[in-house]
C-alpha positions as MATLAB code, in Angstrom:
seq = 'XXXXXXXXXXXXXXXXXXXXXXXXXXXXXXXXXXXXXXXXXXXXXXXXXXXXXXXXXXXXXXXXXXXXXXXXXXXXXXXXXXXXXXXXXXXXXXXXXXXXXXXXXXXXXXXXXXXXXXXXXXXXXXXXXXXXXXXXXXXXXXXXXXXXXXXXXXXXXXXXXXXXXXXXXXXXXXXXXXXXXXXXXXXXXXXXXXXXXXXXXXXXXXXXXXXX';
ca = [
       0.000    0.000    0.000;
       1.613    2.919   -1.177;
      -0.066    6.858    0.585;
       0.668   10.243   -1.267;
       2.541   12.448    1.169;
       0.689   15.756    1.810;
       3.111   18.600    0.084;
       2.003   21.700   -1.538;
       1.609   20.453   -5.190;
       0.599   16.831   -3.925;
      -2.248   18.529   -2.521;
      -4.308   19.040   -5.881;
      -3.759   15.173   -6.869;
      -6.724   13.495   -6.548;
      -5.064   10.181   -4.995;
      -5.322    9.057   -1.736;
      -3.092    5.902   -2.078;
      -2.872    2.852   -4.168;
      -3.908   -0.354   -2.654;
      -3.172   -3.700   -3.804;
      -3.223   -2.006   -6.814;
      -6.609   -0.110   -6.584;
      -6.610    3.306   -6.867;
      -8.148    5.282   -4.228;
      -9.290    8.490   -4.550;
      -9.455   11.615   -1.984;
     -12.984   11.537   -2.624;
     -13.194    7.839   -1.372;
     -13.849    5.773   -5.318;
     -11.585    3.477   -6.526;
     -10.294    2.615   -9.990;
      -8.691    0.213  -11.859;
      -5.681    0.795  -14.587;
      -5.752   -1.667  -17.077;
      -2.799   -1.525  -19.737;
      -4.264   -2.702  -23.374;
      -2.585   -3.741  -26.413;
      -2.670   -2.396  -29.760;
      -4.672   -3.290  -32.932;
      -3.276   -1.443  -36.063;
      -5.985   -1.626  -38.266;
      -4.660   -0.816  -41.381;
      -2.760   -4.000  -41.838;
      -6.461   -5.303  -41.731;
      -8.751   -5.486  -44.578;
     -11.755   -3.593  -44.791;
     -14.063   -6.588  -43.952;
     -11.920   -6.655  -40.759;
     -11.630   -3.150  -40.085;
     -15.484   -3.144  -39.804;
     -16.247   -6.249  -37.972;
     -13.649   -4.555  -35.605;
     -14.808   -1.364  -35.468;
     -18.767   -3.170  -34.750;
     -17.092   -5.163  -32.255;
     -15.480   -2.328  -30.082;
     -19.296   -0.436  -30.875;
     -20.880   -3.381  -29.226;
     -18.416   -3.353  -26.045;
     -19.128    0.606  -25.699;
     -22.972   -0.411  -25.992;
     -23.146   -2.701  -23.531;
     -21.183   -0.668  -20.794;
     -23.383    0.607  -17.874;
     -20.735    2.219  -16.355;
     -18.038    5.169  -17.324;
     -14.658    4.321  -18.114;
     -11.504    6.527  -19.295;
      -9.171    5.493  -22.081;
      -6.088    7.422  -21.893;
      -2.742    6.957  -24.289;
       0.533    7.930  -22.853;
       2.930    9.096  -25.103;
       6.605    9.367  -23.895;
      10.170    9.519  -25.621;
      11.684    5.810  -25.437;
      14.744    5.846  -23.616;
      17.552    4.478  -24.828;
      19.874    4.512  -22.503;
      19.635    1.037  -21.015;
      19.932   -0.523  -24.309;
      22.856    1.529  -24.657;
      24.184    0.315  -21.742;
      24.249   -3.283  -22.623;
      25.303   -3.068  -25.901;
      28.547   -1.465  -24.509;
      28.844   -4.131  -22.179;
      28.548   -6.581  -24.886;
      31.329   -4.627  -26.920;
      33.656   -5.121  -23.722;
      33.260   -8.751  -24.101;
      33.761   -9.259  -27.839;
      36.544  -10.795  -28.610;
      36.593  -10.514  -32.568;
      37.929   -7.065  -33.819;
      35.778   -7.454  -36.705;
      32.258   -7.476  -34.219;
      33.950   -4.977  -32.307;
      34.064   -2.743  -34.958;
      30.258   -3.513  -35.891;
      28.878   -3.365  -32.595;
      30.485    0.051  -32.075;
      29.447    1.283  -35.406;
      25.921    0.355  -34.357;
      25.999    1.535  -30.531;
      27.064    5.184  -32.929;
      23.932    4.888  -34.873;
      21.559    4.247  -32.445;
      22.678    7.366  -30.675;
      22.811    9.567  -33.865;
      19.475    8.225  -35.130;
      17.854    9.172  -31.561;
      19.411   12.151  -30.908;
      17.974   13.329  -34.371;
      14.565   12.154  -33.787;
      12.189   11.347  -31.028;
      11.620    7.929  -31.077;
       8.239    7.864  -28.630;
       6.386    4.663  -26.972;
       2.838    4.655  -26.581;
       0.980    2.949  -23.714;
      -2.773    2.625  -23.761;
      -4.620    2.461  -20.509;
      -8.372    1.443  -19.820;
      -9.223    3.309  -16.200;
     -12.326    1.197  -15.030;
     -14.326    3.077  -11.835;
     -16.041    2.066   -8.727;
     -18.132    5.196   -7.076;
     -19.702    3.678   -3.569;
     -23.256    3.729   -3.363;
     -22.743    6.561   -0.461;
     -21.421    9.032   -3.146;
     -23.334   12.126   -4.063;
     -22.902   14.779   -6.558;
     -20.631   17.395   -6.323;
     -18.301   19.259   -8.809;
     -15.558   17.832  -10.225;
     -11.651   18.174  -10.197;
      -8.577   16.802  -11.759;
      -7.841   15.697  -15.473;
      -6.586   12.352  -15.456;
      -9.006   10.947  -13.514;
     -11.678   14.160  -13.669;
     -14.629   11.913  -14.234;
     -14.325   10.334  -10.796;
     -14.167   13.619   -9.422;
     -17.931   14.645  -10.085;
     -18.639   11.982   -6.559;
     -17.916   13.076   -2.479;
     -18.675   10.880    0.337;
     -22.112   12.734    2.258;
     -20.832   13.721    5.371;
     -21.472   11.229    8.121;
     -21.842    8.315    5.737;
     -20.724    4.730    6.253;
     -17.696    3.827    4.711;
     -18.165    0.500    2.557;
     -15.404   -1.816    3.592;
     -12.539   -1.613    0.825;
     -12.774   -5.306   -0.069;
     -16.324   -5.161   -0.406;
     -15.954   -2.574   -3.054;
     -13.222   -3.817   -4.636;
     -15.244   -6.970   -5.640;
     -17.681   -4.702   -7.343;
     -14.453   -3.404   -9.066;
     -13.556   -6.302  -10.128;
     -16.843   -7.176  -11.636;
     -16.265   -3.695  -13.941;
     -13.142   -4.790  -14.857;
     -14.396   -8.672  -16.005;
     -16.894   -6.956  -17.873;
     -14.080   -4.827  -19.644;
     -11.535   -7.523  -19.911;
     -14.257   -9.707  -21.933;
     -15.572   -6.903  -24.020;
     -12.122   -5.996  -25.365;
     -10.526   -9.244  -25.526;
     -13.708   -9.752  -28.193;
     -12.189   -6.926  -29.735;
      -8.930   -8.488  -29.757;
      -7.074   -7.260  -27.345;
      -4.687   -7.851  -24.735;
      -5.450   -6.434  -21.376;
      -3.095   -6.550  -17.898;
      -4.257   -5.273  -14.965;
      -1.202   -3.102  -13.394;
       0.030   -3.815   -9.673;
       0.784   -1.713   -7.316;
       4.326   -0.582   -8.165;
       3.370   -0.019  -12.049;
       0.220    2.106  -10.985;
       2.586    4.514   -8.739;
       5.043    4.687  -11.970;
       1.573    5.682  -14.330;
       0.891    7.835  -11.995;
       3.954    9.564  -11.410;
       4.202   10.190  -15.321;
       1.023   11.164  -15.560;
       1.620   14.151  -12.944;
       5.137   15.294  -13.595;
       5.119   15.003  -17.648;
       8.314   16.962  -18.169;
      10.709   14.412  -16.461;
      12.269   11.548  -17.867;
      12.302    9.209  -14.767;
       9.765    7.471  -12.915;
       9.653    7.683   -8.576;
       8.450    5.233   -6.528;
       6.798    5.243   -3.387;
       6.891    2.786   -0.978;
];
């Protein structure tokens, strides 16, 4: 269980913590980050690109229950790759794979150095708002559309577990609507929530924090 520390800028995230994976919320909901593969459609014909396309309708159709598909897009970082491919250059023993695998290690950095070579990560957010919710106005981008729920003051707290089943019910309901689709869904543990997270509020740097 990982808690977001109470500093200055901290204080207009919407998170509360992340438990086993669970997102939970200031306003007391919970979510779900699913990461989803990929379908590149024009590699498909067009009898394929519509049964698709009907498919994913279908899923969207059958939904009685928001959810939030966000794509990441961040610079792919080198660097480790880098790494091990000068590590492998210490170890050659040939002169003439030495002199390749250096050539390469110089083109990888040229090549990326002259243009942005991103990564993009899709992400399904799948919400649970507690029964003792009500209406208020909303806050936050990332996860804004939880943010239109606050607990009524004096209300029972539903045990965590409890609503985290009902989560998980949302989630099946996505998982099996998508994978129709054909897609690949994984839901993302604790850790890899904190690192989504942690992108997803401090966009201009390169490295990810984690919180234990």
């Amino acid at each position: 269980m990982a808690s977001v520390s109470s500093t200055p800028a901290q204080q207009f995230v919407p998170v509360q913590e992340v438990r086993d994976g669970v997102v939970v919320l200031k306003d007391g909901s919970l979510c779900t980050i699913l990461l989803v593969s990929s379908i590149n459609l024009s590699l498909k014909s067009y009898d394929e690109q519509r049964a698709t396309l009907m498919q994913f309708q279908n899923f969207l159709n059958t939904l009685d229950f928001p959810v939030q598909i966000v794509v990441q897009s961040r610079r792919y970082d080198v660097r480790p790759y880098i790494l091990t491919l000068e590590n492998r250059l210490k170890q050659q023993e040939e002169q003439l794979l030495q002199v390749q695998t250096r050539e390469y290690i110089q083109f990888i950095q040229t090549f990326t150095d002259q243009v942005n070579v991103m990564r993009k990560s899709f992400f399904v957010i799948v919400p649970y708002v507690p029964a003792v919710l009500k209406t208020n106005s909303g806050l936050g981008k990332f996860f804004s559309f939880l943010q239109s729920k606050s607990r009524t003051e004096g209300g029972a707290i539903s045990d965590f577990e409890e609503e985290r089943t009902q989560l998980e019910q949302r989630v099946s309901v996505v998982d099996q609507g998508l994978s129709g689709v054909g897609l690949r869904l994984v839901q993302l543990g604790t850790q890899e929530v904190i690192e989504v997270l942690y992108k997803t509020f401090n966009p201009g740097e390169s490295t990810s924090q984690s919180n234990g």
